[in-house]
N, CA, C and O of each residue as an XYZ file, in Angstrom:
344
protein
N     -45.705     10.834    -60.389
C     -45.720      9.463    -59.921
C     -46.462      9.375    -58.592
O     -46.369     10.236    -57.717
N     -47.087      8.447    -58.519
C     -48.068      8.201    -57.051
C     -47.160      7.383    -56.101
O     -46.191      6.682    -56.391
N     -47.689      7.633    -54.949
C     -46.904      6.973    -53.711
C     -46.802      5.794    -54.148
O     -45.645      5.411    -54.319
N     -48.086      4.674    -54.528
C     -47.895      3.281    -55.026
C     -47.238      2.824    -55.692
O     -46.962      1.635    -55.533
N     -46.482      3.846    -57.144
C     -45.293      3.362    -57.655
C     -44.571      3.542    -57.763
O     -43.906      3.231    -58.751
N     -43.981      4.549    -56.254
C     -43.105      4.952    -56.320
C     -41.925      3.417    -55.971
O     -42.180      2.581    -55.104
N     -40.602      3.373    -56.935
C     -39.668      2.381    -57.032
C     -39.226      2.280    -55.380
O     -39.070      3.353    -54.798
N     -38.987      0.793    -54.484
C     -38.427      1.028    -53.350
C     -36.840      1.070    -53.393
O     -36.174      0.397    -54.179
N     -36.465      1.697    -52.716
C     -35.048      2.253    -52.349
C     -34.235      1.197    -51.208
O     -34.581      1.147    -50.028
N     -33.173      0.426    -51.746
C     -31.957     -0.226    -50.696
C     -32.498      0.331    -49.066
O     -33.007      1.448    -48.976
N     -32.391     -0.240    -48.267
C     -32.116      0.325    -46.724
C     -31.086     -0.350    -46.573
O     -30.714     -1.377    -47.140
N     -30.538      0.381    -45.627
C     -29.184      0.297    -44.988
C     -29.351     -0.864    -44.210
O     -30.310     -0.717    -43.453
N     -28.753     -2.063    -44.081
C     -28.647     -2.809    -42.903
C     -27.672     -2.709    -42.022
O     -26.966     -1.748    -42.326
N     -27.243     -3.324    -40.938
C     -26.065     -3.377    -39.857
C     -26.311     -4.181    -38.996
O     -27.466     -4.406    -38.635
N     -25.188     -4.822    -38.458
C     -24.899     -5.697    -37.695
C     -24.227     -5.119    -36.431
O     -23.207     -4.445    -36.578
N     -24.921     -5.422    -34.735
C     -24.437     -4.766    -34.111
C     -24.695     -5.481    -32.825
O     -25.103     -6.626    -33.015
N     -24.582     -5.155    -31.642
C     -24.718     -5.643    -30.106
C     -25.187     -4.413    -29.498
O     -24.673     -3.318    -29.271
N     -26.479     -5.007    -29.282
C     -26.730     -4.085    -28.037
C     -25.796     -3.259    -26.877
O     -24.598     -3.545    -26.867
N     -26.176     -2.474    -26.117
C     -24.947     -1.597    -25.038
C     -25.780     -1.493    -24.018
O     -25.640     -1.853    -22.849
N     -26.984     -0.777    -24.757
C     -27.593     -0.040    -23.508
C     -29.405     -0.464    -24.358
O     -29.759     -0.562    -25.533
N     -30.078     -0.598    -23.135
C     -31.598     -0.671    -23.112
C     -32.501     -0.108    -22.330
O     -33.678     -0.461    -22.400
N     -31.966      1.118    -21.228
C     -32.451      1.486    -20.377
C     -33.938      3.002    -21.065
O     -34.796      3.747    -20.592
N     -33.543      2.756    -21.927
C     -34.809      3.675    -22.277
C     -36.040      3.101    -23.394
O     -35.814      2.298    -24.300
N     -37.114      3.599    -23.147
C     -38.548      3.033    -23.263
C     -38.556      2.692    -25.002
O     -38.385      3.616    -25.798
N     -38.730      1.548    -25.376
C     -38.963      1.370    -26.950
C     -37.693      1.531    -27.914
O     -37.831      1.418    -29.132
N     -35.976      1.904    -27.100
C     -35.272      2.423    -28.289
C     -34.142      1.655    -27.281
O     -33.901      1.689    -26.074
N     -33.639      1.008    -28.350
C     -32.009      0.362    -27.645
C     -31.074      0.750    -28.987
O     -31.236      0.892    -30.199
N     -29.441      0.871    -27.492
C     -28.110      1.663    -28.285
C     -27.537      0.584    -28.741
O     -27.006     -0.300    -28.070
N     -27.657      0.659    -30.107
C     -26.564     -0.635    -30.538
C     -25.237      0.080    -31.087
O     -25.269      1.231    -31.523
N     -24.146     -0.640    -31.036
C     -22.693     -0.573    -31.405
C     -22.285     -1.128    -32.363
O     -22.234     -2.343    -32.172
N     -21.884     -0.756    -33.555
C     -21.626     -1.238    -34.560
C     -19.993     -0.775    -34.710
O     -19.418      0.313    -34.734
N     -19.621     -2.002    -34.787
C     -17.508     -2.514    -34.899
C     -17.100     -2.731    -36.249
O     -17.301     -3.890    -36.615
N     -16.610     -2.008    -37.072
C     -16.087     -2.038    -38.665
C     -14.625     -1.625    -38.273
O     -14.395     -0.832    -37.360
N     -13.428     -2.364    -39.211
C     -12.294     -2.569    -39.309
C     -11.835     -1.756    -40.596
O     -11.930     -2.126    -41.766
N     -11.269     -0.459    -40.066
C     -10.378      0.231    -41.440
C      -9.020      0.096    -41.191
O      -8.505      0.061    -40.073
N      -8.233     -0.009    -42.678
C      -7.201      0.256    -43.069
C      -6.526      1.110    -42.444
O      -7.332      1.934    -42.012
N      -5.010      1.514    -42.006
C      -4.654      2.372    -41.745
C      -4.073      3.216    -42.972
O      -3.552      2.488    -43.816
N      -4.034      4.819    -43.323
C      -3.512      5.170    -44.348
C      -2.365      4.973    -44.398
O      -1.848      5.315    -45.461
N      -1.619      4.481    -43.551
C       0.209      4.716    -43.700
C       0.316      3.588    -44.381
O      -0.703      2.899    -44.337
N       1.301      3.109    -45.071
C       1.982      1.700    -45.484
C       2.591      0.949    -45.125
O       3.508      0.339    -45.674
N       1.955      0.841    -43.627
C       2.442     -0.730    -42.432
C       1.249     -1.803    -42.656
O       1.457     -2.917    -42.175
N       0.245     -1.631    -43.211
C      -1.065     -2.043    -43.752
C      -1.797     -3.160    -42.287
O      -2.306     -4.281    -42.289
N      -1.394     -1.767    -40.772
C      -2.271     -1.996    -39.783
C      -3.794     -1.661    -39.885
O      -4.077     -0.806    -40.725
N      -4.592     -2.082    -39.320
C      -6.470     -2.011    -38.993
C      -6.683     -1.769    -37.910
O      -6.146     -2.389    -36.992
N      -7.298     -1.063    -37.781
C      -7.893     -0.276    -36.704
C      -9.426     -0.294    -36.736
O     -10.117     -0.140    -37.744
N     -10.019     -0.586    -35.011
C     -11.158     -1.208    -34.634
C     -11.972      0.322    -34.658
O     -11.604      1.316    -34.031
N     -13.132      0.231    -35.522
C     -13.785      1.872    -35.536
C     -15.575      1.768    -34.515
O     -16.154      0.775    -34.954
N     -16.083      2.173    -33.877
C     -17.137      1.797    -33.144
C     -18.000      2.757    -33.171
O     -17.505      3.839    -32.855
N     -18.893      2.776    -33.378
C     -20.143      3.889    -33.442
C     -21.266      3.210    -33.284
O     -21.541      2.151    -33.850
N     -22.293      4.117    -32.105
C     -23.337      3.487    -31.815
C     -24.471      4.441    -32.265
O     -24.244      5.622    -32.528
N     -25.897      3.792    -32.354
C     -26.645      4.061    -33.077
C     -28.326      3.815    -31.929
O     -28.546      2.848    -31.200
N     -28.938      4.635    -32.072
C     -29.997      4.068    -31.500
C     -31.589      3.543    -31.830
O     -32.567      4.262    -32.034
N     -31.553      2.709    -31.821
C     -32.712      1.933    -32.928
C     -34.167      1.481    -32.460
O     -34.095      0.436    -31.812
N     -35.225      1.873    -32.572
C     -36.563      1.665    -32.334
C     -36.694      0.377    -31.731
O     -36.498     -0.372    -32.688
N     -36.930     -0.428    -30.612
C     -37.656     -1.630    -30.498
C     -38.630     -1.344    -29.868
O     -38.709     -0.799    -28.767
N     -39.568     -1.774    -30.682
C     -41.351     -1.244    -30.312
C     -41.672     -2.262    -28.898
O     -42.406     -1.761    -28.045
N     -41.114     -3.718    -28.641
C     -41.156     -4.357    -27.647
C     -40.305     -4.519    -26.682
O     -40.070     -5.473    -25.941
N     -39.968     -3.709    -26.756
C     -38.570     -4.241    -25.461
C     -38.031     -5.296    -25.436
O     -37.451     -5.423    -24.357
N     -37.876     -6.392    -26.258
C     -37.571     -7.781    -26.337
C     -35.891     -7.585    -26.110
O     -35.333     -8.584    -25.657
N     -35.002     -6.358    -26.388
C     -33.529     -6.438    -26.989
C     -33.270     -6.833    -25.554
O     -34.180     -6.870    -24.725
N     -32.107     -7.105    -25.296
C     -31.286     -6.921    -23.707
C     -29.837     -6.726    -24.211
O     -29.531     -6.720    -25.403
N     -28.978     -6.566    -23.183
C     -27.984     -6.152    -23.073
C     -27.025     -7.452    -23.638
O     -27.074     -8.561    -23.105
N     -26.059     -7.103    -24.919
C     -25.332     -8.179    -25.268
C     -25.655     -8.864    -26.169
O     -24.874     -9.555    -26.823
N     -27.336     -8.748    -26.414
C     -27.691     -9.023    -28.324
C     -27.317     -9.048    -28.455
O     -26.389     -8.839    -27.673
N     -27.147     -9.287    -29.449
C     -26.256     -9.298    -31.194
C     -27.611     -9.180    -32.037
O     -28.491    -10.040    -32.043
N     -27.641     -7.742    -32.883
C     -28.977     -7.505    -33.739
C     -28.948     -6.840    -35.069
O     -28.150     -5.909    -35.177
N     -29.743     -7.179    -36.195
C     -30.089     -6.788    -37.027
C     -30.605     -5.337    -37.365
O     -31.835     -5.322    -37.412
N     -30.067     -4.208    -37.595
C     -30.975     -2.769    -37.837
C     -30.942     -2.366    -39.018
O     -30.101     -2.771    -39.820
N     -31.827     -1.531    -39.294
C     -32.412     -1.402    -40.757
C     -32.910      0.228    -40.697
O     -33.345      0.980    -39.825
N     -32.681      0.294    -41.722
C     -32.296      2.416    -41.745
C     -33.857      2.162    -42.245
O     -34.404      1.361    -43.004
N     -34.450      3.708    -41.085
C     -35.699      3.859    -41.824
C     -36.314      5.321    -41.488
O     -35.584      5.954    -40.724
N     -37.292      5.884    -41.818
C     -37.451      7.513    -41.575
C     -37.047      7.593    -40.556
O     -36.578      6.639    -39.936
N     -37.146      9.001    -40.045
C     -36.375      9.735    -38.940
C     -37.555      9.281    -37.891
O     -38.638      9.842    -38.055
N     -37.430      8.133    -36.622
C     -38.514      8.501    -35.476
C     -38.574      9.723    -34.961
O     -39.633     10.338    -34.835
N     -37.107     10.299    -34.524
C     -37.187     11.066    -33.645
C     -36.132     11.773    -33.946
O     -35.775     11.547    -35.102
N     -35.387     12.641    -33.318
C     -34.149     13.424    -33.196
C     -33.151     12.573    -33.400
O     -32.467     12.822    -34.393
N     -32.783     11.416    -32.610
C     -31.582     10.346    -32.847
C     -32.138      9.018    -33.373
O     -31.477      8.005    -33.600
N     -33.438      9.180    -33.527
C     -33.185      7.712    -34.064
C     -34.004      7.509    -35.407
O     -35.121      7.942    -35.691
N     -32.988      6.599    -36.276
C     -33.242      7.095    -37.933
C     -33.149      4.973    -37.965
O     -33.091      4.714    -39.167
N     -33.127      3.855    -37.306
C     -33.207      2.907    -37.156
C     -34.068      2.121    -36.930
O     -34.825      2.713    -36.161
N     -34.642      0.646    -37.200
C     -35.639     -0.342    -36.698
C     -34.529     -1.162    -36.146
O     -33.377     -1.169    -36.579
N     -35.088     -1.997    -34.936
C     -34.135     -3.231    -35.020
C     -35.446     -4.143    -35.940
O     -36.650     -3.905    -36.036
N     -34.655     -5.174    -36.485
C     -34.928     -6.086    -37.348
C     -35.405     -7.067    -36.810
O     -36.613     -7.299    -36.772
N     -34.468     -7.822    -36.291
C     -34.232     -9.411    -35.184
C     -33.206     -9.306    -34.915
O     -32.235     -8.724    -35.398
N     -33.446    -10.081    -33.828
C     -32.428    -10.394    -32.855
C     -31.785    -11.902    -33.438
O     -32.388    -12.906    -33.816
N     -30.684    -11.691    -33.367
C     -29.829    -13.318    -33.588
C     -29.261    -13.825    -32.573
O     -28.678    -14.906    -32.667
């Protein structure tokens, strides 16, 4: 099969807020998902993991709220685009 047909593949999206922007082209976004607890009091618990995502313009700032989208590996940590900003 040739690159041209090769079928495209889902990317990951996420919803997240900026943290940090202090480095050149790549801002830390935080992404907040709510799990279940395993016991049977059927409490939720706030889970947070941040991620660091390509912005080729520096446009993000601190407190976005942004769109990221899984895409090859740029670099060592960052496997992300931001999308847009909302």
């Amino acid at each position: 099969m040739d690159k041209e047909n090769k079928p495209t593949q889902n990317k990951k999206t996420l919803k997240g807020v900026v943290v940090s922007d202090k480095m050149n082209k790549t801002a830390v976004v935080e992404i907040t998902r709510y799990e279940k607890q395993p016991k049977k009091y059927g409490k939720f618990r706030k889970i947070s993991k941040h991620f660091k995502a390509h912005d080729e313009t520096n446009a993000c700032k601190i407190g976005d709220t942004v769109l990221i989208e899984e895409t090859v590996p740029i670099s060592k940590d960052k496997a992300f685009k931001i999308k847009e900003i909302i």
